[in-house]
C-alpha positions as a printed NumPy array, in Angstrom:
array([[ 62.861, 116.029, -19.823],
       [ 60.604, 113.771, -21.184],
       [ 62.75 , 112.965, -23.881],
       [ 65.511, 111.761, -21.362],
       [ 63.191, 110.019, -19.404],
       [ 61.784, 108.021, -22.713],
       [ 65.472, 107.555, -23.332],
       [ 65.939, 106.086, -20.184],
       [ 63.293, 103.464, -19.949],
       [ 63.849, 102.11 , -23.231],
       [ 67.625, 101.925, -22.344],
       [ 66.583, 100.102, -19.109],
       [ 64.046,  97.754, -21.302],
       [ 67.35 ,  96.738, -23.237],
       [ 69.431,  96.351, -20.552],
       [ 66.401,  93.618, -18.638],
       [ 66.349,  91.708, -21.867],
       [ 70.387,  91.683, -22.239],
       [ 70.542,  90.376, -18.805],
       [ 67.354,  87.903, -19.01 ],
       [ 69.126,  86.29 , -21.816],
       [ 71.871,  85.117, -19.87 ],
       [ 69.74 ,  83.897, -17.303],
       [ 66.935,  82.41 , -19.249],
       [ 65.211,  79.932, -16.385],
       [ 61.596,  79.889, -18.948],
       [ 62.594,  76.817, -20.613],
       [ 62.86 ,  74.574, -17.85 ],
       [ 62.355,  70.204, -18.966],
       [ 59.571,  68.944, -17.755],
       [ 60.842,  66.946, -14.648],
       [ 58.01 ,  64.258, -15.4  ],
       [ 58.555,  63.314, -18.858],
       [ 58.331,  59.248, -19.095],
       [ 61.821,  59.427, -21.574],
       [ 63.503,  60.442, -17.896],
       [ 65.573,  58.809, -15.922],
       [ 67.587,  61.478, -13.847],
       [ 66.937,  65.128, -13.214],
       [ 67.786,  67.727, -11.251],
       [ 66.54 ,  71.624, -11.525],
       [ 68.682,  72.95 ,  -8.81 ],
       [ 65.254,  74.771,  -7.472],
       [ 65.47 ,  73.227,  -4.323],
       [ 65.219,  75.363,  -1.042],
       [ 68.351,  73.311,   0.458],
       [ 71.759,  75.574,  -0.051],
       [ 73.66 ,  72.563,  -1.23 ],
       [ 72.746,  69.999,  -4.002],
       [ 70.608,  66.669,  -2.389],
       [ 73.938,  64.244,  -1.33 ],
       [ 72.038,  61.25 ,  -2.556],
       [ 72.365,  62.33 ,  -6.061],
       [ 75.302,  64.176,  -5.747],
       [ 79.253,  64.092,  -3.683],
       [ 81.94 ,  66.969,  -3.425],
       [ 84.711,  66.603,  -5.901],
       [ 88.227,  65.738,  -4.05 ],
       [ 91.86 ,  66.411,  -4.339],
       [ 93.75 ,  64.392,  -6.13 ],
       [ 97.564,  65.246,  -7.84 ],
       [ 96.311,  66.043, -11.312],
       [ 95.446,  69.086, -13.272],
       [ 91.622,  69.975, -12.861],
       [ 91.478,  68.6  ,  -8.633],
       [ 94.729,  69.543,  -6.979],
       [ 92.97 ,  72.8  ,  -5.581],
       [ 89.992,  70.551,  -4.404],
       [ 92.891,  70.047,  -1.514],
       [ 91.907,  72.874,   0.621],
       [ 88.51 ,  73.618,  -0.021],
       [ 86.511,  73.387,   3.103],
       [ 83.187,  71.395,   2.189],
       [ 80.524,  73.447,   0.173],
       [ 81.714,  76.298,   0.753],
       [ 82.908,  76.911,  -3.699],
       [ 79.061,  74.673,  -3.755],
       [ 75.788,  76.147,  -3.362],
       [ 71.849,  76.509,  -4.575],
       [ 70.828,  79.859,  -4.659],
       [ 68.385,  81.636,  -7.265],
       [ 67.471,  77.963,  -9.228],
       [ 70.982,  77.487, -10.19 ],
       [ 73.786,  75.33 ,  -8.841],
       [ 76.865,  77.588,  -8.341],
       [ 80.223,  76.531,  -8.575],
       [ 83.006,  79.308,  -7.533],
       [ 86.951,  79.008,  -8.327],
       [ 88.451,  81.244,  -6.314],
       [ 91.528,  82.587,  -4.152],
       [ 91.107,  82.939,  -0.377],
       [ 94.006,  84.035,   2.057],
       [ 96.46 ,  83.007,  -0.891],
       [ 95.388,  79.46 ,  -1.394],
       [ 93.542,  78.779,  -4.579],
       [ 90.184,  76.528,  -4.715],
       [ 87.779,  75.002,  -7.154],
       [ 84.724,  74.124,  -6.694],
       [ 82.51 ,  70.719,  -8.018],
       [ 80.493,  67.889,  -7.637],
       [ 79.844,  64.242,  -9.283],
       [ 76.833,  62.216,  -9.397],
       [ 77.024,  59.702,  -6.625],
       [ 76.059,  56.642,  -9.628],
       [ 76.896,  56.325, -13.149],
       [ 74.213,  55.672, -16.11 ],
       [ 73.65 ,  52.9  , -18.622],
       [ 74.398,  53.088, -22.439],
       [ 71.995,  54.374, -24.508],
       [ 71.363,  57.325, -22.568],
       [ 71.482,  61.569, -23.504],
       [ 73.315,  63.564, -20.789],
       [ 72.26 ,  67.226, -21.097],
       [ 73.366,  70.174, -19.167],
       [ 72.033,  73.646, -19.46 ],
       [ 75.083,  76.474, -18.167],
       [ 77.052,  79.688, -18.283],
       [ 80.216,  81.054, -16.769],
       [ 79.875,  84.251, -14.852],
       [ 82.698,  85.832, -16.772],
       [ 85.704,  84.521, -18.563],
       [ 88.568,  83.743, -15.787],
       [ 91.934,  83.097, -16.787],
       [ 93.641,  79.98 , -15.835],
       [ 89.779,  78.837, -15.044],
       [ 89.418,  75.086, -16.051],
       [ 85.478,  74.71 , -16.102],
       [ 84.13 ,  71.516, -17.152],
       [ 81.134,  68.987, -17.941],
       [ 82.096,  65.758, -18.276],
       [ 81.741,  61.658, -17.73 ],
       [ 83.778,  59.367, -16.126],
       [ 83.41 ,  55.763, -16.273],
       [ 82.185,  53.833, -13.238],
       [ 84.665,  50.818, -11.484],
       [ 86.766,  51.215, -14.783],
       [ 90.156,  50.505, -15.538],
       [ 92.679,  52.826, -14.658],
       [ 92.622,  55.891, -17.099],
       [ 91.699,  56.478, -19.937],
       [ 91.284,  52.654, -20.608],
       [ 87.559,  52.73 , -19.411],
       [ 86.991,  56.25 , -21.831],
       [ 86.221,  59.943, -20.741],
       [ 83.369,  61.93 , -22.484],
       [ 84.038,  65.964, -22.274],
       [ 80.902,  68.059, -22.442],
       [ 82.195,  71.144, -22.218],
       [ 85.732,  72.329, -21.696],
       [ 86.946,  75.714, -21.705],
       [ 90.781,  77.512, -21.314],
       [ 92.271,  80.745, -21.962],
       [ 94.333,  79.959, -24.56 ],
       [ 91.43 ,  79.541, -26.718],
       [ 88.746,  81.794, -25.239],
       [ 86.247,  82.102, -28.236],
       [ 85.796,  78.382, -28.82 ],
       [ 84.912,  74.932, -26.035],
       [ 86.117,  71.552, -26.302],
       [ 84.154,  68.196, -26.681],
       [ 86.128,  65.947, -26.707],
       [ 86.868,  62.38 , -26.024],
       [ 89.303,  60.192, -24.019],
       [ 89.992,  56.442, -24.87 ],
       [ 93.371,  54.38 , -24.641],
       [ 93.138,  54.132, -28.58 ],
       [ 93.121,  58.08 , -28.73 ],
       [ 95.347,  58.769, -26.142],
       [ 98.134,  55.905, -25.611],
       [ 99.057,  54.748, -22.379],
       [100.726,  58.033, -21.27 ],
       [ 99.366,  60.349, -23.438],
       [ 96.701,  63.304, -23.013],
       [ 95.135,  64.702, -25.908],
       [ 91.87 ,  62.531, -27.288],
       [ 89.963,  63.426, -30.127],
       [ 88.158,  66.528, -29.811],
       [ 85.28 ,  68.485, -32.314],
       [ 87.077,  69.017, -35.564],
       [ 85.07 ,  72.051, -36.222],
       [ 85.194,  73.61 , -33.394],
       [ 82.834,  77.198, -32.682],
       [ 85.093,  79.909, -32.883],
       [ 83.501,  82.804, -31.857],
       [ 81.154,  81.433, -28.567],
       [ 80.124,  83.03 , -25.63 ],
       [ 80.742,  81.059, -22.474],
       [ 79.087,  83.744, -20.507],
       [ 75.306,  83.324, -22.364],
       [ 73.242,  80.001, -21.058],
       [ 73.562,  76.792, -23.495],
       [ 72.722,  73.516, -23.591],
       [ 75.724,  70.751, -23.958],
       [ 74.478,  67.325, -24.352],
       [ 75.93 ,  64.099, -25.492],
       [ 73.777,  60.665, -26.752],
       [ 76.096,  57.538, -26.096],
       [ 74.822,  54.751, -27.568],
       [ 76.715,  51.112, -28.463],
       [ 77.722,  52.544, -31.859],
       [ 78.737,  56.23 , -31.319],
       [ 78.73 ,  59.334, -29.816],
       [ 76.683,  61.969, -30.531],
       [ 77.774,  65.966, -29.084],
       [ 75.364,  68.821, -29.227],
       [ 75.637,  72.503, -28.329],
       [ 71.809,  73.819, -27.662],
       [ 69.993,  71.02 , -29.791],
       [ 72.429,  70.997, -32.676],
       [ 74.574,  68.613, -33.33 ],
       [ 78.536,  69.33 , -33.316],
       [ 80.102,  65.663, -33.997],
       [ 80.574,  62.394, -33.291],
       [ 82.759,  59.734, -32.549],
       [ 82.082,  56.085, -33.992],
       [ 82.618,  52.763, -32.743],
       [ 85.09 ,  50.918, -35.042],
       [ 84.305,  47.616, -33.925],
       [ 88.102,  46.759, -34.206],
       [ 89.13 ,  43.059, -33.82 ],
       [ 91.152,  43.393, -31.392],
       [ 88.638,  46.216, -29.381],
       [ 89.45 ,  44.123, -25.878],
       [ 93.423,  45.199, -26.069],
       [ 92.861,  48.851, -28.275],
       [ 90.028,  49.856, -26.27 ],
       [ 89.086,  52.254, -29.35 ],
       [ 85.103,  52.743, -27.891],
       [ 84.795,  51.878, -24.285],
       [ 81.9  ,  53.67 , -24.231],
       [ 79.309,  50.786, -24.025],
       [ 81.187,  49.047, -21.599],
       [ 80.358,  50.974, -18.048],
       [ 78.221,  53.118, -16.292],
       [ 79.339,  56.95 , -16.589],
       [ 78.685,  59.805, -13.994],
       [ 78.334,  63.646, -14.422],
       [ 80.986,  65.921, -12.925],
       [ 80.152,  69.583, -13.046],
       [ 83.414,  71.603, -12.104],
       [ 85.015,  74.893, -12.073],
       [ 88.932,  74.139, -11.642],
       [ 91.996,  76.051, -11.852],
       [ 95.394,  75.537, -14.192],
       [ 97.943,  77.029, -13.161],
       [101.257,  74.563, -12.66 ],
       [101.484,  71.389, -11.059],
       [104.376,  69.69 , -10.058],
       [106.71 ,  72.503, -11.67 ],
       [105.177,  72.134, -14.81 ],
       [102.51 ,  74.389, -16.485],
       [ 98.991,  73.03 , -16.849],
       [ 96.636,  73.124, -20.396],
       [ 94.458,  75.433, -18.596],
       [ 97.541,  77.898, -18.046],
       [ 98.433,  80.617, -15.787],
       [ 95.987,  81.744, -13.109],
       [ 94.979,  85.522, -13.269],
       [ 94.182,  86.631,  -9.708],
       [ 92.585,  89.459, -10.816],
       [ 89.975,  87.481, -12.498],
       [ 89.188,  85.737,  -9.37 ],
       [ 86.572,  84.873,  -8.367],
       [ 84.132,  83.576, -11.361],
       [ 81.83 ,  81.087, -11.22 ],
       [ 79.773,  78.175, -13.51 ],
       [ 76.147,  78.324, -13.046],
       [ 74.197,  75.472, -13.84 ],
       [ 70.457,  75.689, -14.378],
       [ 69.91 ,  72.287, -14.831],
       [ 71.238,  68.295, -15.643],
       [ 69.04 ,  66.062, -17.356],
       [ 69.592,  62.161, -18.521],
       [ 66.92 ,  60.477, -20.556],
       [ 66.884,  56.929, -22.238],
       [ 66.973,  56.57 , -26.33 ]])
């Protein structure tokens, strides 16, 4: 008996620490370090995230937003337990994401870091971290900077990747993305993805260490290729967990939605932007 019940605490001791390390809050940033310029801890007593810093993400006819269309306010957005929780789910057969986006963008020279997890791996899920350019050209002439990406197809590595009408051509999709991409990660465990942008390159990270980057060229003719916009606006944060599935008849990167993985969730413990 006592045998079973030394057993059984030890096993329970193992268990705590399995779970604590997916939910590792002791390593916080100080939120008054002079290198900062935005932060947000998602501690906040407030069930929603403070609407001056941050807006709901909306439907539009793409990919990663057209099931923002019937999502009722916050309802896939809430504070609870120090994290920000966003939900993708399926409610009385309609499917919904859930996100937000900083309500202004940041200079250049700047490190964007966000510390998060996935509750469990949901197929068709589309979560994201990312940066959009502010008052910029239509896409991708003013750049996109991917944090984090995730799909199915793929499940044991993320994406970082970037966006520019050089990369991409006027119609296409696919950017330039980590050549060396992490092949056996675990979106469920906390991590850090960060990115310096700076008026020479980009720098991506994955917990401190640095995955790749993406130079400036300084091209001649950089006002028509647009090969690193990157200096040239302001770029928000948009935390998201979308869903694939098809759009407009056709079959989206993030591929077919699972229902019985529904719902999962991205739980971010914290953003962070400091200058360089």
């Amino acid at each position: 008996m006592k045998f079973n019940l030394l057993f059984l605490s030890i096993f329970l001791m193992i268990a705590a620490c399995g779970d604590a390390s997916k939910t590792n809050k002791s390593s916080e940033p100080d939120p008054n370090a002079s290198d900062i310029i935005f932060i947000d801890l998602f501690n906040s007593s407030e069930s929603i995230p403070d609407p001056q810093h941050w807006k709901l993400c909306t439907y539009a006819n793409n990919a990663w937003s057209q099931h923002f269309e019937h999502v009722d306010g916050y309802e896939n957005v809430k504070i609870e337990d120090g994290y920000l929780k966003l939900k993708a789910s399926k409610e009385e057969g309609v499917y919904k994401n859930g996100g937000i986006r900083t309500t202004t963008g940041f200079p250049v020279n700047t490190r964007v870091e966000v510390k998060a997890r996935l509750t469990k791996q949901v197929r068709g899920g589309f979560p994201a971290i990312w940066q959009m350019p502010v008052d910029a050209p239509g896409w991708p002439r003013g750049g996109e900077i991917d944090l984090f990406e995730w799909v199915q197809g793929t499940p044991s590595q993320i994406y970082q990747t970037i966006h520019t009408l050089y990369a991409n051509g006027p119609g296409g999709s696919a950017g330039v993305t980590n050549p060396n991409p992490d092949m056996d990660f675990d979106v469920t465990v906390d991590h850090i993805y960060g990115v310096d942008r700076t008026n020479n390159e980009l720098i991506f990270y994955v917990d401190g260490q640095e995955t790749w980057r993406y130079e400036n060229m300084h091209l001649e003719d950089e006002e028509t290729a647009l090969q690193f916009p990157f200096n040239k606006y302001s770029f928000d944060i948009i935390l998201n967990f979308s869903l694939g599935g098809t759009i407009n008849g056709n079959p989206t990167w993030a591929g077919a939605i699972h229902d019985e993985d529904l719902p999962g969730e991205m739980w971010v413990d914290w953003v962070k932007v400091t200058k360089l």
